[in-house]
DORO-420920 format. One record per residue: residue number from 0; x, y, z of N, C-alpha, C in turn; chain. Coordinates in steps of 0.02 Angstrom, whole numbers, plus 50000, padded with zeros to 5 digits. Layout:
BEGIN
+-----+-------+-------+-------+-------+-------+-------+-------+-------+-------+-----+
: seq :  n_xx :  n_yy :  n_zz : ca_xx : ca_yy : ca_zz :  c_xx :  c_yy :  c_zz : mol :
+-----+-------+-------+-------+-------+-------+-------+-------+-------+-------+-----+
: NUM :     X :     Y :     Z :     X :     Y :     Z :     X :     Y :     Z :   A :
...
+-----+-------+-------+-------+-------+-------+-------+-------+-------+-------+-----+
***
This chain:
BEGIN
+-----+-------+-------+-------+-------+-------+-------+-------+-------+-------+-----+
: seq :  n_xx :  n_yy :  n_zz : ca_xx : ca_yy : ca_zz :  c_xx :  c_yy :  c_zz : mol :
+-----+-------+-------+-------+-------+-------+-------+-------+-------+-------+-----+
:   0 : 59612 : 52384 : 55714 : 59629 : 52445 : 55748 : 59608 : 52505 : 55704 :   A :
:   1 : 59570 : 52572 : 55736 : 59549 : 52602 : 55699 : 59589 : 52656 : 55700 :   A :
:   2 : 59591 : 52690 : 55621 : 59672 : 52728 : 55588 : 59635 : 52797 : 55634 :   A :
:   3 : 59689 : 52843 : 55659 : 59704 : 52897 : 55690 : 59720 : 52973 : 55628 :   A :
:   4 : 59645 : 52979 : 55649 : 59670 : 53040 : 55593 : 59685 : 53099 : 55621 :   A :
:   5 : 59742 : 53147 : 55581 : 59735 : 53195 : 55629 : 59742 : 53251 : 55568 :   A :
:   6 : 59733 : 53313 : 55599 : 59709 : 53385 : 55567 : 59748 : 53422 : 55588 :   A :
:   7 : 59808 : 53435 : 55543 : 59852 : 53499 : 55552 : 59820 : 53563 : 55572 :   A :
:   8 : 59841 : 53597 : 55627 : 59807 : 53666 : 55662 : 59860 : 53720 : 55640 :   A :
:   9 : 59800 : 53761 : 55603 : 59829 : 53813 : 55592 : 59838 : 53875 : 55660 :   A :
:  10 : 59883 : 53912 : 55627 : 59885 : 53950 : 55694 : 59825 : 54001 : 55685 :   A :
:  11 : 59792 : 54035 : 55746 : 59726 : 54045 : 55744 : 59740 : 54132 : 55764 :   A :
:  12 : 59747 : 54158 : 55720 : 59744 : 54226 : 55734 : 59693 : 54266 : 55772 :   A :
:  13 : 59715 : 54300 : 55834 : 59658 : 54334 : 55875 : 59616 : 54385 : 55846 :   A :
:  14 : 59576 : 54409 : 55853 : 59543 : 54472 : 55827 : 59560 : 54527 : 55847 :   A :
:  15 : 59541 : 54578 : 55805 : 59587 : 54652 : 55805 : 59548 : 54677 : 55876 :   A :
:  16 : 59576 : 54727 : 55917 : 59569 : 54758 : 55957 : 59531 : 54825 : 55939 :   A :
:  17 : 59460 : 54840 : 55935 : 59460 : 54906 : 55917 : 59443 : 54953 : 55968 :   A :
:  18 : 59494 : 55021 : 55997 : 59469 : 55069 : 56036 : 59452 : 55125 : 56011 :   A :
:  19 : 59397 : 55175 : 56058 : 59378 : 55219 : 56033 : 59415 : 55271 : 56088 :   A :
:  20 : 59427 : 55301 : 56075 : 59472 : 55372 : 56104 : 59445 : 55442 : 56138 :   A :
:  21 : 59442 : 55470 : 56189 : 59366 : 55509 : 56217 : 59384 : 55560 : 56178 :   A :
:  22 : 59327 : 55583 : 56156 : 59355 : 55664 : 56119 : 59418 : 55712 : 56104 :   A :
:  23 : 59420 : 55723 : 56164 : 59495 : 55779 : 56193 : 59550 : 55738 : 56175 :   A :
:  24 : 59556 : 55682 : 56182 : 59622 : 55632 : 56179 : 59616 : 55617 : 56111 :   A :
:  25 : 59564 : 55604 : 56067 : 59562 : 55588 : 56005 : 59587 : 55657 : 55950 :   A :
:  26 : 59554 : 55700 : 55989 : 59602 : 55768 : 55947 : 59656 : 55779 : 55939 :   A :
:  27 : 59686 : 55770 : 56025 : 59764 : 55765 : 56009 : 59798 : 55723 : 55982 :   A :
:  28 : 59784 : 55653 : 55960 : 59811 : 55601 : 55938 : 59798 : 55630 : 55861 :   A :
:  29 : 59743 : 55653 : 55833 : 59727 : 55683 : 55768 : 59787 : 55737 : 55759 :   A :
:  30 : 59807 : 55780 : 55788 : 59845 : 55847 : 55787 : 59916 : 55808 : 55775 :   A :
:  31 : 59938 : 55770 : 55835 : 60012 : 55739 : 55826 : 60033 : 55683 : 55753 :   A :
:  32 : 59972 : 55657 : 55751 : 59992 : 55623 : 55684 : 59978 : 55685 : 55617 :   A :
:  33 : 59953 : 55702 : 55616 : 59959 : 55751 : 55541 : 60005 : 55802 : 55548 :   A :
:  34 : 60056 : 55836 : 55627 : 60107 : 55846 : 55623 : 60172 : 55813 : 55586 :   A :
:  35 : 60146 : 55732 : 55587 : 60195 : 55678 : 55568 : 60181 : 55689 : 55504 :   A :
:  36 : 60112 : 55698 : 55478 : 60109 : 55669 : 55404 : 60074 : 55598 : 55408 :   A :
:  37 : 60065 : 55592 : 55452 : 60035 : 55514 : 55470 : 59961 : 55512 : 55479 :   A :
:  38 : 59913 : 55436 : 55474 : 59859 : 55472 : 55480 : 59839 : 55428 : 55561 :   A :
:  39 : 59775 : 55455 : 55588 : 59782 : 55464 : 55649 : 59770 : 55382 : 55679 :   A :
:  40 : 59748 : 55329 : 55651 : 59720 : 55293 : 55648 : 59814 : 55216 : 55636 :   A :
:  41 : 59839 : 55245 : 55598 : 59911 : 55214 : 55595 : 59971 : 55247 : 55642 :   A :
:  42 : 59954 : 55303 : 55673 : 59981 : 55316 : 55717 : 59984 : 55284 : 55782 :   A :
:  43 : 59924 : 55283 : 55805 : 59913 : 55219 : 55846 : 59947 : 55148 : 55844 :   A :
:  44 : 59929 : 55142 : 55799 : 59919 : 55080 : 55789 : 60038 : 55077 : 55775 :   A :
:  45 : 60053 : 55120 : 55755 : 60136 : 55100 : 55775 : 60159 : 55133 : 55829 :   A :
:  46 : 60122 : 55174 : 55874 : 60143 : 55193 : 55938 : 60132 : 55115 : 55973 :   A :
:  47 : 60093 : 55098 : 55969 : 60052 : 55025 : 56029 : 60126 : 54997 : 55998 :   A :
:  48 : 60145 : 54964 : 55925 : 60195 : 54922 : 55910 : 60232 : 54942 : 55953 :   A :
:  49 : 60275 : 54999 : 55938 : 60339 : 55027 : 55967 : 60334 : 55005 : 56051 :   A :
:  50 : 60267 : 55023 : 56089 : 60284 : 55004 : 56177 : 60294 : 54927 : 56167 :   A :
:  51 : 60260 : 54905 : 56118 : 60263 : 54810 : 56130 : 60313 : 54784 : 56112 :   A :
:  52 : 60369 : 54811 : 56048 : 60405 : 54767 : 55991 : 60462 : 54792 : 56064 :   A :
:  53 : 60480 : 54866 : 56113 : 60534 : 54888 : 56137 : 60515 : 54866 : 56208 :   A :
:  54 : 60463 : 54854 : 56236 : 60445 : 54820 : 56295 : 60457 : 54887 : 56352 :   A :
:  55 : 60414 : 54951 : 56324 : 60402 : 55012 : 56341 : 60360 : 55008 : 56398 :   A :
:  56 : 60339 : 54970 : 56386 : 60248 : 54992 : 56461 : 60286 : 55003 : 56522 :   A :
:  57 : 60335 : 55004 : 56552 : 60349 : 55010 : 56646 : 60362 : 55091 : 56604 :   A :
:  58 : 60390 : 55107 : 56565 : 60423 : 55188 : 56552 : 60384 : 55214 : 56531 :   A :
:  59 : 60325 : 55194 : 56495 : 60261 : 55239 : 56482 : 60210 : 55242 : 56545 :   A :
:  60 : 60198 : 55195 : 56576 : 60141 : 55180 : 56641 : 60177 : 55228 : 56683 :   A :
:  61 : 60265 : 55214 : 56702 : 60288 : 55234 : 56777 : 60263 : 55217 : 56826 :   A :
:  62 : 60242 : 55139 : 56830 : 60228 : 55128 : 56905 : 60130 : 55134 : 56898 :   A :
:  63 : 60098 : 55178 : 56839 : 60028 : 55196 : 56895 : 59991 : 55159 : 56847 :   A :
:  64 : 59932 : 55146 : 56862 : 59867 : 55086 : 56840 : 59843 : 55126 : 56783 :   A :
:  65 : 59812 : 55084 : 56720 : 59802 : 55114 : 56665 : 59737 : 55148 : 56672 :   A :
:  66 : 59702 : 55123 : 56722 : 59639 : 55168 : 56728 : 59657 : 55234 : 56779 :   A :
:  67 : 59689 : 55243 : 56808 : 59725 : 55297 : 56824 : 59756 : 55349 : 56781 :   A :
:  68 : 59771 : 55330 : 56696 : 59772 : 55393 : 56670 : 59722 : 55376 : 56598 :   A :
:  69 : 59692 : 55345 : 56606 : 59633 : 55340 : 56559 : 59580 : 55329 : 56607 :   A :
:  70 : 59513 : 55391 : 56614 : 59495 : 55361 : 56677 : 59410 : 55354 : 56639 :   A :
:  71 : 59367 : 55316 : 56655 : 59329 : 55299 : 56602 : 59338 : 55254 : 56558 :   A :
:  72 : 59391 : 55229 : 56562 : 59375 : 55176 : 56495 : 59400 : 55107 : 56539 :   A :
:  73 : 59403 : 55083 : 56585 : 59420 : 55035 : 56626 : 59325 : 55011 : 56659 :   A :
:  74 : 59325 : 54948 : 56642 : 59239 : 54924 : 56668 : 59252 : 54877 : 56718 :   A :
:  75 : 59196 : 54893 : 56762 : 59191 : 54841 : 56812 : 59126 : 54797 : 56783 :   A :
:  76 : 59097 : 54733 : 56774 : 59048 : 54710 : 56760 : 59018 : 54689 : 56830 :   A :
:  77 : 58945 : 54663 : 56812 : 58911 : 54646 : 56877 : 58858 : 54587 : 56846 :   A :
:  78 : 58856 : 54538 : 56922 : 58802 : 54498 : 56928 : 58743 : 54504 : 56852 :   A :
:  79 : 58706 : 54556 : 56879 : 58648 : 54591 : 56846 : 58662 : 54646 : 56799 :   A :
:  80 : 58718 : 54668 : 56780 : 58757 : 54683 : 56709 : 58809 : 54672 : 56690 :   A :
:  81 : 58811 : 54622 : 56659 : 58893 : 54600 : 56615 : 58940 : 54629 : 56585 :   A :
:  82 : 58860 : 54674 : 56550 : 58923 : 54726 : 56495 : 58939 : 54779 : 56556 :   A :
:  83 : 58946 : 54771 : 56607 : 58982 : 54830 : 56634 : 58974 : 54909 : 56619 :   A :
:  84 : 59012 : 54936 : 56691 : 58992 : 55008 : 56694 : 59051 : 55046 : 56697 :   A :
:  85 : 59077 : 55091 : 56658 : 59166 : 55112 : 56667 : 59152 : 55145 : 56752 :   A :
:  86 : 59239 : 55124 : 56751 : 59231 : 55135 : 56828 : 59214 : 55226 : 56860 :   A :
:  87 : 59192 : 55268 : 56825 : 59167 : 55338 : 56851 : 59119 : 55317 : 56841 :   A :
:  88 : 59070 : 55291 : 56794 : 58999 : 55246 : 56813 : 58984 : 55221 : 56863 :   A :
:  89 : 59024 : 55172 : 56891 : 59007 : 55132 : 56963 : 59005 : 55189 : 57017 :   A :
:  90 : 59053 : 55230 : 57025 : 59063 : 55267 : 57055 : 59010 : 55329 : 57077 :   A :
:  91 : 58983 : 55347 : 57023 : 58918 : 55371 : 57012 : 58850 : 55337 : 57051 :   A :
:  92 : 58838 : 55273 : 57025 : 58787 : 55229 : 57063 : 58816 : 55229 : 57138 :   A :
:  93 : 58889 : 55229 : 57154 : 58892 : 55202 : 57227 : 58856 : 55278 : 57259 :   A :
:  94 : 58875 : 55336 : 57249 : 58869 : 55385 : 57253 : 58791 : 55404 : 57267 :   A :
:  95 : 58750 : 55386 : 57220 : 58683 : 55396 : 57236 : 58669 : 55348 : 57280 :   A :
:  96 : 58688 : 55296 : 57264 : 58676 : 55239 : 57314 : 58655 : 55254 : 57411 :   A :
:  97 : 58728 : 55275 : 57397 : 58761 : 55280 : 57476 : 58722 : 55343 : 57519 :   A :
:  98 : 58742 : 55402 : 57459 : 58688 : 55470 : 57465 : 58612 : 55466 : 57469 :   A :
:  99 : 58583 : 55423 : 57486 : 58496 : 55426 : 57458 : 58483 : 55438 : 57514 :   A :
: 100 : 58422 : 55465 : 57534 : 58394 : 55497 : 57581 : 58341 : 55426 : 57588 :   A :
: 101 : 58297 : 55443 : 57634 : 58240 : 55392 : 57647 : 58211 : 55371 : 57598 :   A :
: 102 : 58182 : 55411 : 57563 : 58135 : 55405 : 57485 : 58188 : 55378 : 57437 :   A :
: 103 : 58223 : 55381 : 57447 : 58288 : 55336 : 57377 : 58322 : 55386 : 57344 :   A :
: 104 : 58290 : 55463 : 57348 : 58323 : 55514 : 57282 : 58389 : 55533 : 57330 :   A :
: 105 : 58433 : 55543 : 57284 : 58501 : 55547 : 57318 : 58482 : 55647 : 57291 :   A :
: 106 : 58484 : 55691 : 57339 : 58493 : 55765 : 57328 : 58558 : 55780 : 57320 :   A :
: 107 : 58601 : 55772 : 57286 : 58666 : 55800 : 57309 : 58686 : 55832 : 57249 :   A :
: 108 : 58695 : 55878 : 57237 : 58716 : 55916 : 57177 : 58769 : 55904 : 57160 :   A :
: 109 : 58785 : 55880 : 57081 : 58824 : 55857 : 57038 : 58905 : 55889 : 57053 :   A :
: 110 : 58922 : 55934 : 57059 : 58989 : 55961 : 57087 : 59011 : 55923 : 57135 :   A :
: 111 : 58948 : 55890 : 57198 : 59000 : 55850 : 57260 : 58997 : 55799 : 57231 :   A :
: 112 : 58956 : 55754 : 57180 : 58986 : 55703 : 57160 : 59065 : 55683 : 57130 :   A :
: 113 : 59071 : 55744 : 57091 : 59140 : 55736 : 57086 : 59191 : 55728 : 57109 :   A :
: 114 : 59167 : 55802 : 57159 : 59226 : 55790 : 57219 : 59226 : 55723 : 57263 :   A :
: 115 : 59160 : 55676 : 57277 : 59184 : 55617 : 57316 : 59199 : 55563 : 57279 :   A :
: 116 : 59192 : 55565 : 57224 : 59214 : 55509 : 57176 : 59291 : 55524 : 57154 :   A :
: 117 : 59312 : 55596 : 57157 : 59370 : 55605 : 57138 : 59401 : 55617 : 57069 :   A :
: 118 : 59341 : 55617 : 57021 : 59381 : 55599 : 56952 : 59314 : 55652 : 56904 :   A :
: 119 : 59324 : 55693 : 56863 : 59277 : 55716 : 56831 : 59252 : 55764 : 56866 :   A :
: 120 : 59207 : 55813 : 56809 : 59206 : 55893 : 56844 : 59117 : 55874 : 56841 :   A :
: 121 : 59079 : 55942 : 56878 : 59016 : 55928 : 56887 : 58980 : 55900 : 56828 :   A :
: 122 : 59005 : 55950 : 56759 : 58960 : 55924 : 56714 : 58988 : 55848 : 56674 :   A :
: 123 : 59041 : 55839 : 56690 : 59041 : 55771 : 56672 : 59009 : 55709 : 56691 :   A :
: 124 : 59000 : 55719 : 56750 : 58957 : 55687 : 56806 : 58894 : 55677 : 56783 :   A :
: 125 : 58867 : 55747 : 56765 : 58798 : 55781 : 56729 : 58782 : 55702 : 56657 :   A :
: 126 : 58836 : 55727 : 56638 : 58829 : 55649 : 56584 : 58827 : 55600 : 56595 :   A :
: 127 : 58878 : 55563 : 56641 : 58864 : 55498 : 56661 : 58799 : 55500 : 56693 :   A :
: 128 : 58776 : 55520 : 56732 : 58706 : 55520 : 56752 : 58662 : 55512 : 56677 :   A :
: 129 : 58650 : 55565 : 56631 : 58614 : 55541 : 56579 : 58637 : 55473 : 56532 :   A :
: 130 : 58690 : 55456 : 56551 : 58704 : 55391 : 56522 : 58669 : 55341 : 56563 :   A :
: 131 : 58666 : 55331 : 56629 : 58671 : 55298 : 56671 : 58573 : 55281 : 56649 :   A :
: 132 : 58540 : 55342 : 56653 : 58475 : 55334 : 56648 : 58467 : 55281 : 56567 :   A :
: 133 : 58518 : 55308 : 56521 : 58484 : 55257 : 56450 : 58506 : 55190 : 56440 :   A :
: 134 : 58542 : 55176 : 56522 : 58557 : 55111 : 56536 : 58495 : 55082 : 56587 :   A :
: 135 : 58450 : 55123 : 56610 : 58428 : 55095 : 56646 : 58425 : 55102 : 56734 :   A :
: 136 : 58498 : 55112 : 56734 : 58511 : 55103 : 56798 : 58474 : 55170 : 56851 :   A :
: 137 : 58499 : 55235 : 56820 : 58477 : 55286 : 56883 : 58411 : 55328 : 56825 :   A :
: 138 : 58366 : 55348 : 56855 : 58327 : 55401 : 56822 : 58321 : 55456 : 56854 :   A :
: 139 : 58302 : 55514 : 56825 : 58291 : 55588 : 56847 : 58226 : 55592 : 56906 :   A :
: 140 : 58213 : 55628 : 56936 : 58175 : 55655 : 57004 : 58154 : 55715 : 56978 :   A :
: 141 : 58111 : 55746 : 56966 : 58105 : 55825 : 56977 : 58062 : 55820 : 57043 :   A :
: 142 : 58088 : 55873 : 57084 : 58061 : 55871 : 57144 : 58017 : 55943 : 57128 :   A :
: 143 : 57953 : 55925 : 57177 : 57904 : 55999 : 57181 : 57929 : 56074 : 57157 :   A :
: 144 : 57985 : 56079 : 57198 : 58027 : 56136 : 57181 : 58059 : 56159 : 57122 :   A :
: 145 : 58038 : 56103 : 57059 : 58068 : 56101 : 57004 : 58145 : 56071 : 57000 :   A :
: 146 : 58187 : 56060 : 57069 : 58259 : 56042 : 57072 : 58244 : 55968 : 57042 :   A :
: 147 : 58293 : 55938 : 57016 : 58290 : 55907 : 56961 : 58363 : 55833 : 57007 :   A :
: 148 : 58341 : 55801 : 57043 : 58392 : 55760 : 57080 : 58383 : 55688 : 57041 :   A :
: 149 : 58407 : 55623 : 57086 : 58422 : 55568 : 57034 : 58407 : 55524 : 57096 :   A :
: 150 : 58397 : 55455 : 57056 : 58393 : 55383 : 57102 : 58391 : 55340 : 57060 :   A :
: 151 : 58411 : 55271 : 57098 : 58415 : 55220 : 57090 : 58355 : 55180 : 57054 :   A :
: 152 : 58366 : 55176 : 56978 : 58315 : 55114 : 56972 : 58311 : 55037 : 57028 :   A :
: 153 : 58280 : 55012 : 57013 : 58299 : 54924 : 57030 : 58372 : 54874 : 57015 :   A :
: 154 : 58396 : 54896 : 56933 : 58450 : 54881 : 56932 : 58492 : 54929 : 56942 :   A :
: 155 : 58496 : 54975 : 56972 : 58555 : 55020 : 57012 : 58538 : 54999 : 57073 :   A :
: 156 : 58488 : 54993 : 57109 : 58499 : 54944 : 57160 : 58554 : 54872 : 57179 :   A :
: 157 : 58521 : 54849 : 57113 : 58570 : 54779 : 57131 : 58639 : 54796 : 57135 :   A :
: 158 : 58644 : 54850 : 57085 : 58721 : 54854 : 57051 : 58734 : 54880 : 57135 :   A :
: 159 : 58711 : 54940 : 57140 : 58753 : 54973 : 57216 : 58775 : 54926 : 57253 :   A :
: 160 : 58729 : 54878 : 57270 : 58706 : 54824 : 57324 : 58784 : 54765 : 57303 :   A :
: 161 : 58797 : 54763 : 57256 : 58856 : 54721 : 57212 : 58932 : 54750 : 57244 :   A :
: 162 : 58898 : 54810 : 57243 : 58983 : 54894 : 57254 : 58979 : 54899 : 57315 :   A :
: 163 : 58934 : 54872 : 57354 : 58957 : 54894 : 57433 : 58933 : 54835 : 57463 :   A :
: 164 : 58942 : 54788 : 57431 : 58962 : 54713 : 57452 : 58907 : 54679 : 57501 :   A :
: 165 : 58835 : 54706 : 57485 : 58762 : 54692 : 57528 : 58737 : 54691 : 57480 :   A :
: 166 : 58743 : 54626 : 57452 : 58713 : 54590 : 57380 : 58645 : 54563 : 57413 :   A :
: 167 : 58636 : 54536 : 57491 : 58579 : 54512 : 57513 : 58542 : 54549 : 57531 :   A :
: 168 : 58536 : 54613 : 57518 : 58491 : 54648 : 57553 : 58451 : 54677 : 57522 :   A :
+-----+-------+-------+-------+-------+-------+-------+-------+-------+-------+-----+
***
C-alpha cells in the first residue's frame, strides 16, 4: 500500500487591493487626513477597516449602488475587451453608437452627451472621448467645416453591438 503524504496548507493570503482616487475626491481625502494628522494613504486604509471591522456599508451606501456615488470607477468588460470600459465609457460608445448618422460619425455635441448619459458635464465627456480614442475604440472626424465630431472604430462597433444586445449584426 502506497504511504499518503500530505502537505500542511498554509493559509494563503489575498493580495492587497490597490485604488486610485479621481482627482477632486483624492484632494479631499488629502485635506481630511492632514486635518487628522494622518497621512492620506492610512486614512483610507482605517476608514475601509472601520465600515468592515463595524459592518458600516448599509449606513454608508443607504440603500444606493456603489457606482452610483463613485461614478467612473465601476467596469463593464466585453467579448472583444476584457479589460473593460468604466461605465460613463460604455455609455459614451452607446451614445455614438446609437447617435450615428448614415456615414457612422455620430454629430452630437458633447453637452447632449451628457445630458443623455446622465452623468458628467460636457467637458468630461470631452475626455472620455479622448480616452476612448487611445483605447482604440472611437476616433475624431474633422468634418469639411472644420467641426471636429467622433465615430466608432471597429472595436466600438463590436463593443456598441455587445451594449445594445445586436452582437450579430
Amino acid at each position: 500500500m502506497a504511504e499518503v503524504i500530505s502537505a500542511a496548507r498554509r493559509p494563503v493570503t489575498p493580495p492587497p487591493l490597490h485604488v486610485a482616487l479621481p482627482g477632486k475626491l483624492a484632494e479631499q481625502v488629502r485635506e481630511l487626513a492632514e486635518a487628522r494628522g494622518d497621512q492620506a494613504s492610512v486614512f483610507v486604509v482605517a476608514a475601509m477597516a472601520r465600515i468592515v471591522s463595524d459592518d458600516l456599508t448599509a449606513a454608508v451606501f443607504d440603500g444606493d449602488r456603489a457606482a452610483q456615488i463613485a461614478p467612473g470607477q465601476a467596469r463593464q468588460s466585453f467579448e472583444v475587451l476584457p479589460s473593460g470600459l468604466t461605465l460613463l465609457q460604455a455609455g459614451v460608445v452607446y451614445v455614438l453608437g446609437f447617435h450615428a448618422d448614415a456615414d457612422g460619425i455620430c454629430r452630437l455635441p458633447a453637452v447632449h452627451f451628457a445630458k443623455l448619459i446622465g452623468r458628467g458635464s460636457d467637458k468630461y465627456v470631452a475626455a472620455v472621448l479622448h480616452v476612448l480614442a487611445e483605447k482604440q475604440v472611437a476616433r475624431a472626424v474633422t468634418e469639411k467645416n472644420g467641426v471636429r465630431n467622433w465615430t466608432l472604430t471597429e472595436l466600438g462597433k463590436s463593443i456598441f453591438r455587445e451594449l445594445s444586445g445586436d452582437k450579430d449584426a
